[in-house]
C-alpha positions as CSV (number, residue, x, y, z in Angstrom):
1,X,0.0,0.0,0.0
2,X,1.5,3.2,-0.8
3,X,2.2,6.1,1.5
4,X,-0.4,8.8,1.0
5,X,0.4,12.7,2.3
6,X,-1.8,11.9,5.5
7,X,0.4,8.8,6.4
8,X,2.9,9.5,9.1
9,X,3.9,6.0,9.5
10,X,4.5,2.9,7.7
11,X,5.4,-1.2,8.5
12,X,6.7,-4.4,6.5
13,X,7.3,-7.8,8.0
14,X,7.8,-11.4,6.6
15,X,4.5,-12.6,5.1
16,X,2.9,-14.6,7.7
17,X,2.3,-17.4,5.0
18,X,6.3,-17.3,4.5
19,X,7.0,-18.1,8.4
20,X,4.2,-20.6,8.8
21,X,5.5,-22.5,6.2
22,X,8.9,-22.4,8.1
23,X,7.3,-23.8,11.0
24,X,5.4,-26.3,9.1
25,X,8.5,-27.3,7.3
26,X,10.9,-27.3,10.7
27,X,8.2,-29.9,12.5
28,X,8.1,-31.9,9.1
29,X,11.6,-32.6,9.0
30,X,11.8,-32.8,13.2
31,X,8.9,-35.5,13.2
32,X,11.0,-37.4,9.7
33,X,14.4,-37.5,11.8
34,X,12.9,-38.7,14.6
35,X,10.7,-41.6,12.4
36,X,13.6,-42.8,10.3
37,X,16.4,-45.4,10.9
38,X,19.1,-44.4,9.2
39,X,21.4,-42.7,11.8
40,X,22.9,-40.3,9.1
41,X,20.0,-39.3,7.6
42,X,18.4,-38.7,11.2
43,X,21.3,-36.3,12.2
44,X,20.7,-34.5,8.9
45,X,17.0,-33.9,9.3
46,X,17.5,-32.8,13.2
47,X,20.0,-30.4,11.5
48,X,17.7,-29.1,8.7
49,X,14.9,-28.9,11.3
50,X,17.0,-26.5,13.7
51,X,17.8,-24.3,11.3
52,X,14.3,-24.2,9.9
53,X,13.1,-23.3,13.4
54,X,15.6,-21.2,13.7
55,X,14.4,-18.8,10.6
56,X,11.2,-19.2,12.0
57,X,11.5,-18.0,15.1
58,X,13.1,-14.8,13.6
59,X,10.2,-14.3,10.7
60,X,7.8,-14.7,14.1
61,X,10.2,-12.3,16.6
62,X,11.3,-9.7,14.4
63,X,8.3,-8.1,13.5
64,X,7.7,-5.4,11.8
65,X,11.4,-6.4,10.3
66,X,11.4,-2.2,8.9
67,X,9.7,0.8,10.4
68,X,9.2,4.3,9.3
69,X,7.5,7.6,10.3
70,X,8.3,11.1,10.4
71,X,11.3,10.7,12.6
72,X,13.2,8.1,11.2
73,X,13.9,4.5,10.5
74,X,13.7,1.6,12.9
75,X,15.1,-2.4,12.0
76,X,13.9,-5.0,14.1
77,X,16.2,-7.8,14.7
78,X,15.7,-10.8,16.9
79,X,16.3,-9.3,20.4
80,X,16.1,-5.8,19.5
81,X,15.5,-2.9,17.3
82,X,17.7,0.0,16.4
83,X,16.0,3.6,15.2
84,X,18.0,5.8,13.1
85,X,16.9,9.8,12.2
86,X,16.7,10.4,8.7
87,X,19.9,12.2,9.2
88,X,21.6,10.0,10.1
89,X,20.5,7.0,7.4
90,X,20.6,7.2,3.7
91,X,18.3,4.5,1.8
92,X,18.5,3.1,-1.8
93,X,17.8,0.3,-4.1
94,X,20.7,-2.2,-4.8
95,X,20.0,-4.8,-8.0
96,X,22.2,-7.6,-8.1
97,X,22.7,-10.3,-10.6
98,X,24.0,-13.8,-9.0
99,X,23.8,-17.4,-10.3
100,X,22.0,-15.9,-13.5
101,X,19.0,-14.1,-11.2
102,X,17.9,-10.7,-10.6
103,X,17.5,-9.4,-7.3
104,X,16.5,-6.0,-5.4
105,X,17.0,-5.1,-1.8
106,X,16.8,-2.0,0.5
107,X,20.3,-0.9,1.5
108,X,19.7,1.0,4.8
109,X,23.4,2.7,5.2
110,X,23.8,4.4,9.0
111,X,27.0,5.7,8.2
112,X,26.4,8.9,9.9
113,X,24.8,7.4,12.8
114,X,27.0,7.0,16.0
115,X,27.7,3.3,15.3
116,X,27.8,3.3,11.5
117,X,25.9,0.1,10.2
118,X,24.7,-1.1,6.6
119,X,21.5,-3.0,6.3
120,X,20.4,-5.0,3.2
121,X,16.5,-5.6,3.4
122,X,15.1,-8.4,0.3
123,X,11.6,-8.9,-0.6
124,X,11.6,-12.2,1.9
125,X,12.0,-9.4,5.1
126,X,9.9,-7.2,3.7
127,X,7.2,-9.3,2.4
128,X,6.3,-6.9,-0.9
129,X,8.8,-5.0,-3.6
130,X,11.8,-3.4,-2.0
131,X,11.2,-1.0,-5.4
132,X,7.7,-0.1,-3.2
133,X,9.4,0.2,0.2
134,X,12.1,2.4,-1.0
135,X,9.4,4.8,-2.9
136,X,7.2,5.1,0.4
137,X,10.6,5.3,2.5
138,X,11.2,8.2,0.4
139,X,8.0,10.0,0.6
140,X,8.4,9.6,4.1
141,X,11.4,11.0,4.3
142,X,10.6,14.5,3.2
């Protein structure tokens, strides 16, 4: 949804169809490595099931992943977020190519900030465009 001149504030998060899958997916492969015999194969699923759960448990935690409003920029990580004036931040859009595939992402760069920090944002954190976020981040901006 785009930012209109009334808006003062805006969110995006994981899709919540994205980290139910993830959860889906980490049982699936937990409840498979605990019903198979092969020891290997066991060890391998209990892996692939603690990281799934793992990226779960972040797409469920970190939410909203991005925040804006009139006074800045806020990232949400796992334990904590960190807010950033818009003087302090300056946003773009980044297009790479790798393995033969486009991709966009927010580049949040907090170099003026007290503790300078670069933050790459894809479609999968954000749940829509980054091309979209970056527009509304804009808007907001001014």
């Amino acid at each position: 949804m785009p930012v209109t001149p009334g808006d003062s504030s805006r969110t995006w998060a994981a899709e919540p169809k994205v980290v139910v899958v993830g959860w889906l997916l980490a049982a699936v492969a937990a409840l498979v490595a605990v019903l198979i015999g092969d020891l290997r194969g066991s060890l391998l699923l209990a892996v692939a099931a603690l990281l799934l759960g793992l990226l779960a448990l972040f797409g469920t935690l970190a939410r909203p992943r991005l925040a804006a409003d009139s006074t800045g920029i806020t990232v949400r990580g796992l334990t904590r977020g960190r807010h950033w004036t818009w003087g302090e931040v300056n946003v773009r859009l980044v297009r790479t190519r790798r393995f033969g595939r486009d991709s966009t992402a927010v580049e949040i760069d907090a170099d003026n900030a007290a503790e300078p920090t670069l933050v790459l944002l894809g479609r999968l954190d954000l749940g829509v465009d980054p091309q979209e976020v970056v527009n509304d981040l804009l808007r907001l901006r001014t």
